[in-house]
C-alpha positions in Angstrom: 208.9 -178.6 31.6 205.2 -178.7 29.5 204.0 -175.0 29.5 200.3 -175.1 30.4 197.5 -172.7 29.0 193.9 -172.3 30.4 191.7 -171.1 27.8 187.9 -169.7 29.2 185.4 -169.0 27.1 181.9 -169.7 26.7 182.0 -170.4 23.3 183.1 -173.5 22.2 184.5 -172.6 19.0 186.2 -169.4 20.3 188.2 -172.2 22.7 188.5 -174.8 20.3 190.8 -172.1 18.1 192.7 -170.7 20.8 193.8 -174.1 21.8 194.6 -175.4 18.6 196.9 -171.8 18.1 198.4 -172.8 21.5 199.4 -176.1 20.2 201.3 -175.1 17.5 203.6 -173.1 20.1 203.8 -175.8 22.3 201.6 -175.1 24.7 199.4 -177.4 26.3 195.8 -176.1 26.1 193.0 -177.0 28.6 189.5 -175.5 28.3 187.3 -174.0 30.7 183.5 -172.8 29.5 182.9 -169.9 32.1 184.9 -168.0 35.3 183.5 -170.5 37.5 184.8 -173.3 36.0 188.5 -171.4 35.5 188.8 -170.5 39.2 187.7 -174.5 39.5 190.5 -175.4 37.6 193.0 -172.7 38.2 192.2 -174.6 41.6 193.1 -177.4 41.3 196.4 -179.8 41.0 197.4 -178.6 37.7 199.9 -175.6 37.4 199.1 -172.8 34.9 201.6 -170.7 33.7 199.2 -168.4 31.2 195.8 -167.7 30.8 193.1 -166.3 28.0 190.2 -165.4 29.6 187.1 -164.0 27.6 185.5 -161.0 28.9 182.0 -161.1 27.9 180.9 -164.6 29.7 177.3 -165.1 31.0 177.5 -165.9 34.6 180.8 -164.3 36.3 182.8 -162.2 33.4 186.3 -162.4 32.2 186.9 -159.0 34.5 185.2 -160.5 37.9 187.4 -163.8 37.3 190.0 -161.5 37.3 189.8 -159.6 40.0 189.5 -162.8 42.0 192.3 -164.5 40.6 194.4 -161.0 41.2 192.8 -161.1 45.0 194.4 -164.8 45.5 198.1 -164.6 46.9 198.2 -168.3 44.8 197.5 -166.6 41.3 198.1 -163.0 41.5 201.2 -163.2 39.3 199.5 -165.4 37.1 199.9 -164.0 33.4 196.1 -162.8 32.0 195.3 -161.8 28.9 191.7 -160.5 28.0 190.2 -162.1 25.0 187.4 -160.2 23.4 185.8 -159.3 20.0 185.7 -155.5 20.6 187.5 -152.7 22.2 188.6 -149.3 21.9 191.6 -148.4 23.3 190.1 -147.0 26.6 188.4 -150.3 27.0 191.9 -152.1 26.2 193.7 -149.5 29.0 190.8 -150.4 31.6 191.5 -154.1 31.3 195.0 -153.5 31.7 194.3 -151.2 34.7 192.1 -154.1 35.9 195.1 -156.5 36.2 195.4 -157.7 32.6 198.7 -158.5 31.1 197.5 -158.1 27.7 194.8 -157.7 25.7 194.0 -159.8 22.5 191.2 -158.6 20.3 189.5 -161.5 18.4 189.2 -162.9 16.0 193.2 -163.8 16.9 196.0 -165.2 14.6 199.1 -167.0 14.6 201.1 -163.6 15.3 198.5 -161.8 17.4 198.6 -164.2 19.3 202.3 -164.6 19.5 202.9 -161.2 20.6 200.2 -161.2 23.6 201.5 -164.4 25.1 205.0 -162.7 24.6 203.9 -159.2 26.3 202.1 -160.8 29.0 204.9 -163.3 30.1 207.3 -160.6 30.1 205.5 -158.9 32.8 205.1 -161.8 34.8 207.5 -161.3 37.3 207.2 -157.3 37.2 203.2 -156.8 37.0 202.4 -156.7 41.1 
C-alpha cells in the first residue's frame, strides 16, 4: 500500500522540498498551494494518510484548515503536522492544543523531518 502525503504551502519552493524529503521515505507527495485547495483535495478520491500544512498562508491559514479538517468526522484522525519558519515553544504547544500532531519548524531536514512524521503517526489512532 503507497503512503500518500499532502504538502500545503503557498510557497512553491517550501513544497517543492518537502516533497522531494518525502520521496526519499517513500512517500508519495502531492502539493496543494493554500487551505482551500487542501480541503479540495483532502476532498477528493485520493486517501491521505499524513499531512504538512504551513501555518502562515494568505487566504485561510494552516490553523483555520485545521480546525476544519478536525471538525470533519472524515479527517479528524488525519495525522497534521504544522510547518512553519518560527515558533517559540508556547506557539508550538498552541498548535498542538489546536489539533496538531506535530510541529516541524523550517527550514526542515532529512531527520527533522523523520521524527515529526514519526511522532505524529504514532498518535494517529490515540489523538481524538
Amino acid at each position: 500500500m503507497s503512503r500518500r502525503v499532502l504538502v500545503v504551502d503557498d510557497t512553491e519552493l517550501n513544497r517543492k522540498l518537502a516533497a522531494v524529503i518525502l520521496r526519499r521515505f517513500d512517500w508519495e507527495a502531492d502539493e496543494a498551494s493554500g487551505g482551500q485547495e487542501a480541503l479540495d483535495m483532502l476532498a477528493g478520491e485520493v486517501p491521505y494518510q499524513l499531512v504538512l500544512l504551513d501555518i502562515k498562508m494568505p487566504g485561510m491559514s494552516g490553523e483555520e484548515v485545521c480546525q476544519i479538517i478536525r471538525a470533519n468526522p472524515l479527517t479528524a484522525k488525519l495525522p497534521l503536522i504544522a510547518y512553519t519558519a518560527h515558533a517559540l515553544e508556547d506557539e508550538v504547544e498552541g498548535f498542538l492544543a489546536l489539533g496538531f500532531n506535530a510541529v516541524l519548524i523550517k527550514p526542515i531536514s532529512l531527520e527533522t523531518l523523520e521524527r515529526s512524521i514519526e511522532k505524529a503517526l504514532a498518535q494517529k489512532d490515540e489523538f481524538f
